[in-house]
N, C-alpha and C positions, 0 to 999 in steps of 0.2 A: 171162425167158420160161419157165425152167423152174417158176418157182413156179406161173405161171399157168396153164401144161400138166398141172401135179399137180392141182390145183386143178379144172380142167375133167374130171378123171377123177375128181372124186368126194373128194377128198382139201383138203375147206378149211383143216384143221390146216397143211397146208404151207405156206400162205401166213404171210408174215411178220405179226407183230400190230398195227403200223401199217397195212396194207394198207387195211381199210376206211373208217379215218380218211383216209389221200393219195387213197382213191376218189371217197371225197364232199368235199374240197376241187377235186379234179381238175372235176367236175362241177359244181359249183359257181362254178368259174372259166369253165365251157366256158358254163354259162347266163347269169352275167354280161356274158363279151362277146358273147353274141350280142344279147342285149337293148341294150346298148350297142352294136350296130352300127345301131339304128333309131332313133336322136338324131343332133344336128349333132355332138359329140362322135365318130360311127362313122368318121368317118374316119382317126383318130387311133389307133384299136384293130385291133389284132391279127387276124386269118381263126382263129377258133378250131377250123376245122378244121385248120388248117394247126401252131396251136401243138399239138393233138394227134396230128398225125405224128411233127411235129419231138421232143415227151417219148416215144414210143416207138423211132423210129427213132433209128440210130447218129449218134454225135457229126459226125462226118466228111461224114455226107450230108446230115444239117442243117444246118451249116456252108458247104456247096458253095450248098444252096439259098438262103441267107442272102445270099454272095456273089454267084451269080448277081443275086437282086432288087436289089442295090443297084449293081452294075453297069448293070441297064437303068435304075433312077433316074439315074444319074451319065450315061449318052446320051442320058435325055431330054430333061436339063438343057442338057447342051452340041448338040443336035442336036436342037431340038423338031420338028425335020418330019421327023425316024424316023420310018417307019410300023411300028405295031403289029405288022402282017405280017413286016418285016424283022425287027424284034427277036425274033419268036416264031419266026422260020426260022433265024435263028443257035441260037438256045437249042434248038430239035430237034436241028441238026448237030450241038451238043456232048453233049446224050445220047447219040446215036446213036454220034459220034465213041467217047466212053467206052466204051457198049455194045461196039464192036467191039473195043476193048483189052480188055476183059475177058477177051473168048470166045480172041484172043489170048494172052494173059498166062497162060491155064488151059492152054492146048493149050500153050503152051512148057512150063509145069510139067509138065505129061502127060508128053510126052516126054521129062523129064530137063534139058531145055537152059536154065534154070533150074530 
């Protein structure tokens, strides 16, 4: 983030010198699959929205979101009449759940008690 914070102020030397090679593969890869989501093959590919959160954001939160989706595959499998509604009102509770450990876990360190 920092290189690319320099970088937006004016400062492209900061960027490392592979930078706009990993840019246009990056993009590169983002137009492939989306072209590839409109063949019989699309269902087989990636949301390259999603593989582009998952290369920017932290390891640990793409990893959560990874789990999560293959946990609602493993319910659908064994429970095909989940409704969508159910599985998508768990998967809020446990943002939500988290969110509030968060706000948590900060106001204990606030205070010292961790």
């Amino acid at each position: 983030w920092k290189a690319t914070a320099e970088a937006a102020g004016g400062s492209l030397a900061a960027m490392p010198p592979y930078a706009f090679v990993a840019g246009t593969i990056g993009f590169c890869v983002g137009v492939l699959l989306t072209a590839l989501g409109g063949t019989r093959l699309g269902r087989f590919a990636p949301s390259p929205a999603a593989m582009g959160i998952a290369m920017i954001s932290p390891f640990a939160i793409s990893m959560s979101i990874f789990v999560g989706g293959l946990a609602v595959v493993i319910v659908k499998r064994l429970f095909p009449k989940a409704s969508d509604a159910a599985i998508m009102s768990v998967a809020a509770g446990g943002i939500a759940g988290e969110s509030v450990m968060g706000v948590i876990v900060a106001a204990l360190i606030a205070t010292g008690v961790l």
